[in-house]
Every structure is written in C-alpha cells, then in structure tokens.
N, C-alpha and C positions, 0 to 999 in steps of 0.2 A: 640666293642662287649660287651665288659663291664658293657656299659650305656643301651644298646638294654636287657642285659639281669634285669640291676636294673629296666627299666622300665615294663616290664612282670611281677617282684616280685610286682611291687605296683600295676597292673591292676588286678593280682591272688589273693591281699586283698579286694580289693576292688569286685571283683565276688561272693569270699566265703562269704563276708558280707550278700550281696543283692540277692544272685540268690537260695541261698536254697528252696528245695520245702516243702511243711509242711503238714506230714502225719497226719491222727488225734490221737489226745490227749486220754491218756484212758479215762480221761474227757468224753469228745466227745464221742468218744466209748460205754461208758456206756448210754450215753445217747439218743442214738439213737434210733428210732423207724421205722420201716415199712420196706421199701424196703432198705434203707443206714443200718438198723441193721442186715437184712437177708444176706446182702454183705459183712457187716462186721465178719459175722463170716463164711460166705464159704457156709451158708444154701442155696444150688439150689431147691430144693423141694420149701421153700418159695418164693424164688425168682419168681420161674414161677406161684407160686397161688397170690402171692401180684402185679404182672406185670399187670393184669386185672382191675387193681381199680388206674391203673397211675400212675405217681410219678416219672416214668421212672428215668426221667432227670431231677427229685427236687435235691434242691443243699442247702448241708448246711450255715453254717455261712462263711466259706471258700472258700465259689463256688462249694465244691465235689460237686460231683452226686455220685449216689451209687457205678456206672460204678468204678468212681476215686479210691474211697475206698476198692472195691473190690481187684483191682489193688496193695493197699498199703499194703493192711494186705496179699497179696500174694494168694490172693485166683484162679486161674486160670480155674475151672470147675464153679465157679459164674462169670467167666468173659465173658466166652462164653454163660452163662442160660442169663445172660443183654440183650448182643448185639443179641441174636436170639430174644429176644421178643419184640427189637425195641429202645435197647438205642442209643445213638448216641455217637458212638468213638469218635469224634472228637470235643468234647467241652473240653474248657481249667476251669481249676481252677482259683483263685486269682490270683496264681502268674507267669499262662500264661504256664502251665500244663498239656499235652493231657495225654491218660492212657498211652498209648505209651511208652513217656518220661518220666514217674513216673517209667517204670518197667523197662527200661536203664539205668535209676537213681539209679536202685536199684540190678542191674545185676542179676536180675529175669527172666532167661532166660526162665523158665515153662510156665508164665505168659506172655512174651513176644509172645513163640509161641500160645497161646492161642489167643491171643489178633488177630495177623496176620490169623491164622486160622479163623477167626468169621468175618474178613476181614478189620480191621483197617488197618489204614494208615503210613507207615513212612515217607512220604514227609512233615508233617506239619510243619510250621514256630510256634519257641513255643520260649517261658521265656520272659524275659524282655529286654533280647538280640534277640531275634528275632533271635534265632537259631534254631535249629533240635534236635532231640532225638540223631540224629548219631554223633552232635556234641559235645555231653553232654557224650556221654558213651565215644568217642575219650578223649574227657578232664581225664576221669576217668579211662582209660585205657581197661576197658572192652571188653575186647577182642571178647570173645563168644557172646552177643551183636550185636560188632560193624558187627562183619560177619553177624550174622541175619539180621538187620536192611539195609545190602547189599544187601543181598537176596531179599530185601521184596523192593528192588527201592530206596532206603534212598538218596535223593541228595548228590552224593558224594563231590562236589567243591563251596557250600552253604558258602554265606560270612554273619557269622552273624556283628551287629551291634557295634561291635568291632572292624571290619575288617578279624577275623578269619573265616578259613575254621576248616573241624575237621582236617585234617592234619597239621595244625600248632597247633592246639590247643593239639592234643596229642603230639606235640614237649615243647611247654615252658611252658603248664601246667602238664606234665606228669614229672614223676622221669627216666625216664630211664632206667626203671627194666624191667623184661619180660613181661612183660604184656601191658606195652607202645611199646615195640619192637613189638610184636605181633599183638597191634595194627596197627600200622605202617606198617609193612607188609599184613594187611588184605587190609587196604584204597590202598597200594600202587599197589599191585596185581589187584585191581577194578578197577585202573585204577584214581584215585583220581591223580587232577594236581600238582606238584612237585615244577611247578615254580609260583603258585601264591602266591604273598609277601605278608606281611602284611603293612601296611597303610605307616610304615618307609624303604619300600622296602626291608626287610629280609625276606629272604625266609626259608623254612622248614630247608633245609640242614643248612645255617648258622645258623639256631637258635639251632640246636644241635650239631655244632661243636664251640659255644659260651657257652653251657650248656656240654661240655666234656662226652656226650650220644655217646660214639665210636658204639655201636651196630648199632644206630638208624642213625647215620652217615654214615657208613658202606653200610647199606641196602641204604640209598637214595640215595648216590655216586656210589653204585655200578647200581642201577635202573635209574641213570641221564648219565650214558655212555652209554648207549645200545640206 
C-alpha cells in the first residue's frame, strides 16, 4: 500500500504541473475589446447590443471566447445574456476547458447554476485528461459543485485517461477533511461505483485506508456492506 500510495504522489505532481486552467492576465484583460471586454467586466447591457455584430464565439490568443471569460472573472448574469443570444457552451479553451469546468474549477457555484439554467452541459469529456467537470471539482473536493453537476446528469463512473473515476480521484487526490468526505458521500449516495479500481487494481476503499482518510473509509465500508 505504500508503493500504491508513492505512486498517486508522483501522478498528483505531474497533474498540477500540466492540467492547470489559465484565466486571463490583467494583461489580457486590459486589453480586450468588444464582446471578450463586455464579459469581462459582467456588462449585460453590452453584451446583448455587441451580440448583433458577431463575435459570439471569437476566441482570444488562449482559445477563450467571451462565454469562457465571463465564466472566470465570475460574472454569472453575462453568462446567461451569451448563451441566450447564441453562444455555444460547449467549446473548449487551449487547455481543453468547457465553461462548465472553468466554474467547478473554481467552486463558482452562482455561475455554475447560471451556466446549467441557460442549458449547458455537464456530461462533456474535457482537459488533457479527458475527464469531466465532475471529476475535476471530485479531485478538488468541491462539495457544493460536485452535487450540482449531479443534478444536471454529470457522468458519475467516467474513467478519465488516467484510469480515474472522480470517486477515486476525490480519494488520493483529496486530503481527507470535510469537504472530500462530503464529497464522497455526495458521488456515493448518486450512486457512483465503489468497486471500479484503478488501472493497479485499487480500488476507492483501499486507497483511503492506505491514505489513513478513517471518515472517508468509514462511509465506503459502511456503503460496501449494505
């Protein structure tokens, strides 16, 4: 269990290296113009008078769209003025980014539900892992999130290109404080599968009674008897 667990610490370096999403720069920021500046500062009024002249889904030097942006800077009333006048929720960024996932990312739940009200998606396959939003706010612990993204159909047993689910992924990427517990108890109550392992055949339960997570042990032991 030892080695199961050194090996999780070098894949969780090697994540937080490569998988960060990249909001824009006040750089960037400043320098925006049209519809990405209207978004970036929350302006709906502009938003729906510059929606007439296009742009919708123009994409900076990073792949945003304004959609994206809106999203970062937290704006949730220009996320909805977007997708009514025709943007398209489901383009990715550079680094393989729906808005979705940028505002799980960011345990944005205001924006989240905005997003889902306007009618975006949580099922999409996103990052560089070819994972999900639900399995990025699971890594992150994100509780309030992770139940949203329930709600709204989020694949709950999605093996990104890792071999993770987000139920393992909130086991030996998470710490094991309340809010991975809670985790944990959201995916497990929806019904998320208990016994799919990851690629070395460990499964959730073991990998948090190799990581000494007694809560999160607790709740899986007690939900793998019944």
């Amino acid at each position: 269990m030892k080695a199961i667990a050194s090996a999780a610490v070098a894949l969780i370096l090697g994540w937080s290296a490569a998988s960060a999403q990249s909001p824009p720069t006040p750089g960037e920021l400043a320098a925006y113009g049209g519809l990405h500046a209207a978004a970036a500062r929350g302006a709906v009024e502009a938003v729906r008078m510059l929606a007439s002249a296009g742009g919708l889904d123009a994409r900076d030097a990073n792949g945003r769209t304004p959609l994206h942006v809106a999203t970062f800077q937290r704006h949730p009333d220009a996320v909805k003025a977007l997708i009514a006048v025709g943007a398209n929720h489901a383009l990715l960024d550079n680094q393989r980014y729906d808005a979705v996932s940028i505002a799980a990312v960011q345990d944005d739940e205001p924006t989240l539900r905005a997003l889902f009200d306007a009618g975006a998606s949580a099922k999409l396959t996103t990052s560089v892992y070819d994972g999900t939003a639900l399995i990025a706010a699971a890594h992150l612990g994100h509780d309030g999130v992770v139940r949203h993204l329930i709600r709204a159909g989020a694949p709950l047993d999605h093996l990104n290109n890792l071999g993770w689910t987000a139920l393992i992924e909130a086991v030996i990427l998470g710490d094991g404080g309340s809010r991975h517990v809670a985790t944990v108890r959201a995916l497990v109550d929806a019904g998320a599968n208990r016994d799919i392992a990851d690629r070395q055949g460990v499964t959730p339960l073991q990998h948090a009674r190799a990581r000494g997570y007694s809560e999160i042990v607790a709740l899986l032991a007690k939900r793998a008897a019944k």
